[in-house]
CHARMM internal coordinates of N, CA and C (Angstrom, degrees):
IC EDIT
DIST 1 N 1 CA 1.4560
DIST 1 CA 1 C 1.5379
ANGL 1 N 1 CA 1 C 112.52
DIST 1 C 2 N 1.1170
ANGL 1 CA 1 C 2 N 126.87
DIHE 1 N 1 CA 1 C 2 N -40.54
DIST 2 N 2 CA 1.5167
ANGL 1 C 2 N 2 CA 124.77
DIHE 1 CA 1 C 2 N 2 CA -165.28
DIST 2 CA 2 C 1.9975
ANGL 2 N 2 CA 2 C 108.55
DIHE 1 C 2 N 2 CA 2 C -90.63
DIST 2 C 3 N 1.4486
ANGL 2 CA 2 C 3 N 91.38
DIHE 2 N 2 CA 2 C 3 N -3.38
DIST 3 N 3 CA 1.7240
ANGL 2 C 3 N 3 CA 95.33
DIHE 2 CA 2 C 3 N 3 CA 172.48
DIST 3 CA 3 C 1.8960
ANGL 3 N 3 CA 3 C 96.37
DIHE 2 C 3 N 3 CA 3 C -102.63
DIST 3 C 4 N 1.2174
ANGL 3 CA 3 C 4 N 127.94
DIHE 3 N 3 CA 3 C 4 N -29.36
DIST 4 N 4 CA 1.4395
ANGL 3 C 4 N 4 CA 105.59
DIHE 3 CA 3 C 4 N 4 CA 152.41
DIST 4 CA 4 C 0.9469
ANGL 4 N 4 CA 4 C 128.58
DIHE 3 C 4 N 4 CA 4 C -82.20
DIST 4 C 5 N 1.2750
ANGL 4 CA 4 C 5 N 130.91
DIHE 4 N 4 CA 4 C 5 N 18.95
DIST 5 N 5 CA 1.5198
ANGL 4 C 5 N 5 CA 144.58
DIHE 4 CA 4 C 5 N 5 CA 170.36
DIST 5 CA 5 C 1.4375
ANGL 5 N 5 CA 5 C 107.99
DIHE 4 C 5 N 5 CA 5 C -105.74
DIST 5 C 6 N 1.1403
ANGL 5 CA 5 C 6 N 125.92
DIHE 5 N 5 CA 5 C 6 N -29.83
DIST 6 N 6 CA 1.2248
ANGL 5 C 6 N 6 CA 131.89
DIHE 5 CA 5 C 6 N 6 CA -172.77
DIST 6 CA 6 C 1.6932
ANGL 6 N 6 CA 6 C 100.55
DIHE 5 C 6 N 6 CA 6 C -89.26
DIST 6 C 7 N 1.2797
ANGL 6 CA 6 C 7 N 122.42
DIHE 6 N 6 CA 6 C 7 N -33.35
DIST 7 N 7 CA 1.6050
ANGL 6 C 7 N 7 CA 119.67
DIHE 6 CA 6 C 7 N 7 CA -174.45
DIST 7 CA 7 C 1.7516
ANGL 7 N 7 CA 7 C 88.51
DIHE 6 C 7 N 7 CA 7 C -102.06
DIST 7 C 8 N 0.8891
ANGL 7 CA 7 C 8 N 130.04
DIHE 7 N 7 CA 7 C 8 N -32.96
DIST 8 N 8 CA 1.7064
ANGL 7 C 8 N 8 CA 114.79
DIHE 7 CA 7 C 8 N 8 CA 154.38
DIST 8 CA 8 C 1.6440
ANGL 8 N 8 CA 8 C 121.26
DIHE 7 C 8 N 8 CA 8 C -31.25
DIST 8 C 9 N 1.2088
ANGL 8 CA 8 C 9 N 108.55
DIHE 8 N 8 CA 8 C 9 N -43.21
DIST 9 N 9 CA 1.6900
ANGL 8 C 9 N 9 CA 126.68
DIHE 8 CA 8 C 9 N 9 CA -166.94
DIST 9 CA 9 C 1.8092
ANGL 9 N 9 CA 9 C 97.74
DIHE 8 C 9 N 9 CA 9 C -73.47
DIST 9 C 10 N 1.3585
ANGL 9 CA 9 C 10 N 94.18
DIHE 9 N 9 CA 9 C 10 N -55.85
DIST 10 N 10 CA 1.5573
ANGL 9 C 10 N 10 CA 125.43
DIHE 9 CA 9 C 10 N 10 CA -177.01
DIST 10 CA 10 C 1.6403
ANGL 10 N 10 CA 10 C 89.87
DIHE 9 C 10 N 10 CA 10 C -45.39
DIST 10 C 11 N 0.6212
ANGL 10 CA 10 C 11 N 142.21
DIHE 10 N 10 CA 10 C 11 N -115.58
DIST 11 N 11 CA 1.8618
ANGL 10 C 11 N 11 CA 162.43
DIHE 10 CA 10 C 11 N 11 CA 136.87
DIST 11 CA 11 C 1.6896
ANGL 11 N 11 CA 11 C 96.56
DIHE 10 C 11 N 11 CA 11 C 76.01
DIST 11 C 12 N 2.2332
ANGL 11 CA 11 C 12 N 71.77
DIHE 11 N 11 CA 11 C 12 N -79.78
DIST 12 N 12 CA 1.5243
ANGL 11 C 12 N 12 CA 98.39
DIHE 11 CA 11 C 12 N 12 CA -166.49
DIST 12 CA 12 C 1.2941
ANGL 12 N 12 CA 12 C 121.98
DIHE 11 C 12 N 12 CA 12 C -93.74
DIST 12 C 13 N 1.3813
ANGL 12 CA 12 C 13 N 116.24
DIHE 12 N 12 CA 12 C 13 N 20.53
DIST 13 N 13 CA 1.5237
ANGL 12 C 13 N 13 CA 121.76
DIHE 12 CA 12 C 13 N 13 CA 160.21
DIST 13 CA 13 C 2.0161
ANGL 13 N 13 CA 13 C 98.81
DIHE 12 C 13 N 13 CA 13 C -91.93
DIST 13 C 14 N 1.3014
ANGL 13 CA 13 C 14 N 95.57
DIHE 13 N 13 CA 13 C 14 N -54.08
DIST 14 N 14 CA 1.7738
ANGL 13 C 14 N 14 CA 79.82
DIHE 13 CA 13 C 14 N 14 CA -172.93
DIST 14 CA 14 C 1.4841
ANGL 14 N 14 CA 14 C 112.43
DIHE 13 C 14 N 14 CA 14 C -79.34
DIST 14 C 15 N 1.3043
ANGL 14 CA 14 C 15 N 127.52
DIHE 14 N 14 CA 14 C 15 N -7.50
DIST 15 N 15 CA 1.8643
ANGL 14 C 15 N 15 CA 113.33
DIHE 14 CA 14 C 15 N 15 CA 155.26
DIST 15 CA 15 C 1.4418
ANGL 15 N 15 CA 15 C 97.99
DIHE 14 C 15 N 15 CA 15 C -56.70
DIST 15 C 16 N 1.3910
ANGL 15 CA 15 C 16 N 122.29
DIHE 15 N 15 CA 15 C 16 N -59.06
DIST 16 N 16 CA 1.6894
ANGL 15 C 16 N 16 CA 112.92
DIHE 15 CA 15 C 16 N 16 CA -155.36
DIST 16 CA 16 C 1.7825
ANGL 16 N 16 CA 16 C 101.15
DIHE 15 C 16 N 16 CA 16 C -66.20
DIST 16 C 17 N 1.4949
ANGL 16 CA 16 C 17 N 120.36
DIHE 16 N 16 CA 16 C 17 N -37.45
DIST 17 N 17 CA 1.2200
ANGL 16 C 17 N 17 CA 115.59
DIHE 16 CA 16 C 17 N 17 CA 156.96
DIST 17 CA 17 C 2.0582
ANGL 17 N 17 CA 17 C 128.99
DIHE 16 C 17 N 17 CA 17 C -35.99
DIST 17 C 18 N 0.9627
ANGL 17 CA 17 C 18 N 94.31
DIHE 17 N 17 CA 17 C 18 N -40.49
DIST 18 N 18 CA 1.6541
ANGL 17 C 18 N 18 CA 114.67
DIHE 17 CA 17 C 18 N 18 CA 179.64
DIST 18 CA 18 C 1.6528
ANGL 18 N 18 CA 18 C 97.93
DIHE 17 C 18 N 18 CA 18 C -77.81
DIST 18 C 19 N 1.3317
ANGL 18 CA 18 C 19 N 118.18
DIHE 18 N 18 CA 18 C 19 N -78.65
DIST 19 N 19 CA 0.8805
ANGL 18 C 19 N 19 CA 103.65
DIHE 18 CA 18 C 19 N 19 CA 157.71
DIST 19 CA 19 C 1.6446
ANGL 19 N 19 CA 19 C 159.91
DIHE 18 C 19 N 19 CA 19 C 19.45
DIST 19 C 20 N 1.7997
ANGL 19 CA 19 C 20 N 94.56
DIHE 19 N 19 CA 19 C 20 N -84.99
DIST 20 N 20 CA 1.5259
ANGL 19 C 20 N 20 CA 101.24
DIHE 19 CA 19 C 20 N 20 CA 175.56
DIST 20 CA 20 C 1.8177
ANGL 20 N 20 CA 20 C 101.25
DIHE 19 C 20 N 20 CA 20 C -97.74
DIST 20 C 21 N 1.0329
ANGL 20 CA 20 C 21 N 110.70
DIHE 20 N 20 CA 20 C 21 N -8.86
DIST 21 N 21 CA 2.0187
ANGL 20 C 21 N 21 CA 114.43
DIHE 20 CA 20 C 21 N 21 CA 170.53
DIST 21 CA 21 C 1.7611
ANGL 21 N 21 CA 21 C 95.51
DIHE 20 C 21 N 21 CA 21 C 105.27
DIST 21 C 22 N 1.1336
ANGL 21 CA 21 C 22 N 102.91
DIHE 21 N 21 CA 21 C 22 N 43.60
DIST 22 N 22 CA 1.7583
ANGL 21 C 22 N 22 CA 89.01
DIHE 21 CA 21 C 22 N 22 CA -153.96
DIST 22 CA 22 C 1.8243
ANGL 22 N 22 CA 22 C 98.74
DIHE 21 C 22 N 22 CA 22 C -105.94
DIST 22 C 23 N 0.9995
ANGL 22 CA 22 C 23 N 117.87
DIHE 22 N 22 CA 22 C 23 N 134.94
DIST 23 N 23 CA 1.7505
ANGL 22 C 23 N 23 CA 120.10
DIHE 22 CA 22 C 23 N 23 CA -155.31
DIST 23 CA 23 C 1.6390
ANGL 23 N 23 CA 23 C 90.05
DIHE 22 C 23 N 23 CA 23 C -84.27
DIST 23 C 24 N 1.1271
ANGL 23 CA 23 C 24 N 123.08
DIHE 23 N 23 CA 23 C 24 N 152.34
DIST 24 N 24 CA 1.2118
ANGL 23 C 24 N 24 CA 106.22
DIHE 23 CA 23 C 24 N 24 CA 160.02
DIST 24 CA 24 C 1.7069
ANGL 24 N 24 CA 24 C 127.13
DIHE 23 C 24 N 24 CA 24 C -92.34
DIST 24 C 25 N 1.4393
ANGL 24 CA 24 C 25 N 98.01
DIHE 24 N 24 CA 24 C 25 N 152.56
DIST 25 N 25 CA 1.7031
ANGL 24 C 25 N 25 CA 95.46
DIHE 24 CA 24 C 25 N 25 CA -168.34
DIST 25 CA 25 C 1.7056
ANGL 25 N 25 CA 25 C 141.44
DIHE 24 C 25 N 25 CA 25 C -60.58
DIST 25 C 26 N 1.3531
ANGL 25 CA 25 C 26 N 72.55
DIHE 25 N 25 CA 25 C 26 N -9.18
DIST 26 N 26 CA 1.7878
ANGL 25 C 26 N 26 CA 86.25
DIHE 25 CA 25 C 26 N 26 CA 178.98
DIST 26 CA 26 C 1.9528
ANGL 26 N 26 CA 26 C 110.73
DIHE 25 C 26 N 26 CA 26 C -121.58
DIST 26 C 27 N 1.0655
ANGL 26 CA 26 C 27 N 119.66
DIHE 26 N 26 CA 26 C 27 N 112.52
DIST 27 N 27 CA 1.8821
ANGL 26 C 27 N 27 CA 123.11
DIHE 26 CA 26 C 27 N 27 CA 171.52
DIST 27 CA 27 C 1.6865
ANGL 27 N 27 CA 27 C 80.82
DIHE 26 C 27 N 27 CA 27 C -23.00
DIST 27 C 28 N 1.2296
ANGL 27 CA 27 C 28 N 122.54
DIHE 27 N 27 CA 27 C 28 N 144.25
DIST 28 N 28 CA 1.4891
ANGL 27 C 28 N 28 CA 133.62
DIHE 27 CA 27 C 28 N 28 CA 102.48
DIST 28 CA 28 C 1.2168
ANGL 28 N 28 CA 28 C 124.30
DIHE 27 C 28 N 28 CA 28 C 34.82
DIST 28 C 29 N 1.1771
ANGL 28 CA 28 C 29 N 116.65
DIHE 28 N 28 CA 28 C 29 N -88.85
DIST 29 N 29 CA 1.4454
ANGL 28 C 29 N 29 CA 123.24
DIHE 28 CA 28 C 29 N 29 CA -170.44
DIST 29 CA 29 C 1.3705
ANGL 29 N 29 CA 29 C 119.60
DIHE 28 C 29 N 29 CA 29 C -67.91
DIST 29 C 30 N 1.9328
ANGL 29 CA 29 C 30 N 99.28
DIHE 29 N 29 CA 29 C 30 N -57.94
DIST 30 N 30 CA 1.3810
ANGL 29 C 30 N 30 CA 104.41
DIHE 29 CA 29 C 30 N 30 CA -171.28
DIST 30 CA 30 C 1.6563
ANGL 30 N 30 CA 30 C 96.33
DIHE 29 C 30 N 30 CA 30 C -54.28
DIST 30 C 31 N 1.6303
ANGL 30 CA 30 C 31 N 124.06
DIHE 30 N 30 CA 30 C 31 N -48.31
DIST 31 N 31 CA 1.8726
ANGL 30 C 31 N 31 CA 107.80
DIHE 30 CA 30 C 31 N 31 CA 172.85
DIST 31 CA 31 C 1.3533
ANGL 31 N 31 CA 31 C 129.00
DIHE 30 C 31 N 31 CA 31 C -54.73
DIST 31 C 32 N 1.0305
ANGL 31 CA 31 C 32 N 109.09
DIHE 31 N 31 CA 31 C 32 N 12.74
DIST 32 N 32 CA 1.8553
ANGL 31 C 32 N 32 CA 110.38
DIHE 31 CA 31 C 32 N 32 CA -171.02
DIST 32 CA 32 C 1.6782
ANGL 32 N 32 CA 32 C 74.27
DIHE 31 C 32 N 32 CA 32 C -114.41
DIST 32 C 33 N 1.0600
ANGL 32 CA 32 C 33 N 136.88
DIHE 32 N 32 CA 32 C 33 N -61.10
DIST 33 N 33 CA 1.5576
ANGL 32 C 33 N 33 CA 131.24
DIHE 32 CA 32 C 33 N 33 CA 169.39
DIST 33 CA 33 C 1.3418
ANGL 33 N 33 CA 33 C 150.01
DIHE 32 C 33 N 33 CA 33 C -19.19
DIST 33 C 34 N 1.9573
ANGL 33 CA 33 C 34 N 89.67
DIHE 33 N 33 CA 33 C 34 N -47.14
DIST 34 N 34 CA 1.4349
ANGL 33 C 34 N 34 CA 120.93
DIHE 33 CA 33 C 34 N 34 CA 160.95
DIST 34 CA 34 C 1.2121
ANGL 34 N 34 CA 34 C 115.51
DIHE 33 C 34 N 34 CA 34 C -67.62
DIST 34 C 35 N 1.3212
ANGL 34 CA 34 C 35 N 120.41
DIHE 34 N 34 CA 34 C 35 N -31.73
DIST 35 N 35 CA 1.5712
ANGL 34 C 35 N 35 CA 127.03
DIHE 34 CA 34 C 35 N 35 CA -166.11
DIST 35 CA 35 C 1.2755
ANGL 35 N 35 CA 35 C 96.36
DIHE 34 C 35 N 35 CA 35 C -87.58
DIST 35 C 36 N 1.2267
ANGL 35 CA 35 C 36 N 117.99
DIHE 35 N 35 CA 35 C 36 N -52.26
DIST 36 N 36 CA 1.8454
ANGL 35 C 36 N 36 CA 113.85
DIHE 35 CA 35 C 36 N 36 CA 172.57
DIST 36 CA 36 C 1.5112
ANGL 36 N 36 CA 36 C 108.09
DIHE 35 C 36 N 36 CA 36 C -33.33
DIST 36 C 37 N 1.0162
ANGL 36 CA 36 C 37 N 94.68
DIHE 36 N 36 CA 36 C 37 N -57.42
DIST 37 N 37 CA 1.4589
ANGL 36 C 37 N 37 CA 87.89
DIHE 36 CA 36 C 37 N 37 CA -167.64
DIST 37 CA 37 C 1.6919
ANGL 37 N 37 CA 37 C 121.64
DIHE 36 C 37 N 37 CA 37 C -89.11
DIST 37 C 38 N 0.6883
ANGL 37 CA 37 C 38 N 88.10
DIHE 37 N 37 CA 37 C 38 N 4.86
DIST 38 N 38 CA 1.8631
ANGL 37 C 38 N 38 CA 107.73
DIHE 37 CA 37 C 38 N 38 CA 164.91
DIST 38 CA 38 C 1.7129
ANGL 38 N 38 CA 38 C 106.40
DIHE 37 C 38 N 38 CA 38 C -71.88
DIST 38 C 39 N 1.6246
ANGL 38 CA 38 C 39 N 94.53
DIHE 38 N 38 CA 38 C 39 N -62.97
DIST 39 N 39 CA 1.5495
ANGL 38 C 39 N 39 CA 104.38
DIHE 38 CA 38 C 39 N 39 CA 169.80
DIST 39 CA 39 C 1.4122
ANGL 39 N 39 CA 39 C 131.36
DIHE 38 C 39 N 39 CA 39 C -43.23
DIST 39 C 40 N 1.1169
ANGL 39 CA 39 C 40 N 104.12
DIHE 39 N 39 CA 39 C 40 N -58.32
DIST 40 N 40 CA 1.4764
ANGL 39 C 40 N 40 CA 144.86
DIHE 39 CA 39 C 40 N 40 CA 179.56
DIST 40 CA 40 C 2.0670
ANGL 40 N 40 CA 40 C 95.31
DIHE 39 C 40 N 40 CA 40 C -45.36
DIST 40 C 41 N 0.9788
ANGL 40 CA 40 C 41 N 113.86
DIHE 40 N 40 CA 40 C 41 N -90.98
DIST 41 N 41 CA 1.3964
ANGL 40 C 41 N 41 CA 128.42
DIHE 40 CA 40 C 41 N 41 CA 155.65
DIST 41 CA 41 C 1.4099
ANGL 41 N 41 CA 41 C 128.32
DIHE 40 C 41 N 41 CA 41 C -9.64
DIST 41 C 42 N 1.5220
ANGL 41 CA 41 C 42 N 101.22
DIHE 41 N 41 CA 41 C 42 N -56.86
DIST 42 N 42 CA 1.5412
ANGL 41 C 42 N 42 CA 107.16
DIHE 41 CA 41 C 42 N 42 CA -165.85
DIST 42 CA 42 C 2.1416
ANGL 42 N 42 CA 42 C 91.53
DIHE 41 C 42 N 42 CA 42 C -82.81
DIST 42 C 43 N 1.4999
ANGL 42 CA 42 C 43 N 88.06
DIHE 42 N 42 CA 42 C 43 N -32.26
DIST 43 N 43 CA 2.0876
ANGL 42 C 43 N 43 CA 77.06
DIHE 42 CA 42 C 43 N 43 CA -176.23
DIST 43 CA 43 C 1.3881
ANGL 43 N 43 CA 43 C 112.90
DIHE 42 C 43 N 43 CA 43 C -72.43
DIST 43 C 44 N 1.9548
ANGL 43 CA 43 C 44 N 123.68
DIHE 43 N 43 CA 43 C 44 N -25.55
DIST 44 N 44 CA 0.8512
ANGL 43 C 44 N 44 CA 111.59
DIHE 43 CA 43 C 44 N 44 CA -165.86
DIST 44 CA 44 C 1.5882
ANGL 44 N 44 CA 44 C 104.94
DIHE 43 C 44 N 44 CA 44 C -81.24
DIST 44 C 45 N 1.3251
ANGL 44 CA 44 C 45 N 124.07
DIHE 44 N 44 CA 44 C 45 N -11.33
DIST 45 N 45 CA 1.5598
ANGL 44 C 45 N 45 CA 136.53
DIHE 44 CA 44 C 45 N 45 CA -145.89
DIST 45 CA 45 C 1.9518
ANGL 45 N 45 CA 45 C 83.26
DIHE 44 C 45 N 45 CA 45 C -95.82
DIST 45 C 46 N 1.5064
ANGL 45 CA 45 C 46 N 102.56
DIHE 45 N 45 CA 45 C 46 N -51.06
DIST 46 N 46 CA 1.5042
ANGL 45 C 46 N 46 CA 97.10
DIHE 45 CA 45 C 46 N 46 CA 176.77
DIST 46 CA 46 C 1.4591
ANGL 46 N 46 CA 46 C 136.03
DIHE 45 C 46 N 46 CA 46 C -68.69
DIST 46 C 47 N 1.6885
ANGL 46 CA 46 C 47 N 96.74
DIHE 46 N 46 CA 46 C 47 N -12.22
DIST 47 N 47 CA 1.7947
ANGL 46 C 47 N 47 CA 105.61
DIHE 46 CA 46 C 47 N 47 CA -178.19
DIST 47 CA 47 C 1.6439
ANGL 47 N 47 CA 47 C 99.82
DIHE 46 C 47 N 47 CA 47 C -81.79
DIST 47 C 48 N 1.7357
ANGL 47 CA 47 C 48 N 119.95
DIHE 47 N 47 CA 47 C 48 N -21.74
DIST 48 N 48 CA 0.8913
ANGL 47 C 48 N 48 CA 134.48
DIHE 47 CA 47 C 48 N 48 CA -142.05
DIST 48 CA 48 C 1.9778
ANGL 48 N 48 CA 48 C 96.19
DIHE 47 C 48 N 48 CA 48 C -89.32
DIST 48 C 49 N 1.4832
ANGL 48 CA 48 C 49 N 110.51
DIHE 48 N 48 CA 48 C 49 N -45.29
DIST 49 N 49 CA 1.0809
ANGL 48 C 49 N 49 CA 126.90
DIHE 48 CA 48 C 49 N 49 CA 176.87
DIST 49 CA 49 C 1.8157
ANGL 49 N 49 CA 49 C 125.27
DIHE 48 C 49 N 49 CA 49 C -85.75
END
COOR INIT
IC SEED 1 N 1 CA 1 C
IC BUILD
């Protein structure tokens, strides 16, 4: 549930992005980067606990 909640969020932030013409703030990559390491983090933080 909270990974279709999470690409729910995903969805309807970049329609309203499309939307108002609004670029997003981060290139591409470096955000596919951020998210790595979002990932990265939250599994190591949970193997950790």
């Amino acid at each position: 549930m909270p990974y279709l909640q999470a690409l729910s969020a995903g969805v309807l932030v970049g329609l309203l992005y499309a939307l108002l013409k609004v670029r997003s703030p981060a290139p591409p990559p470096i955000a596919l980067f951020g998210l790595l390491g979002m990932l990265a983090g939250q599994t190591l933080l949970g193997a950790l606990l």
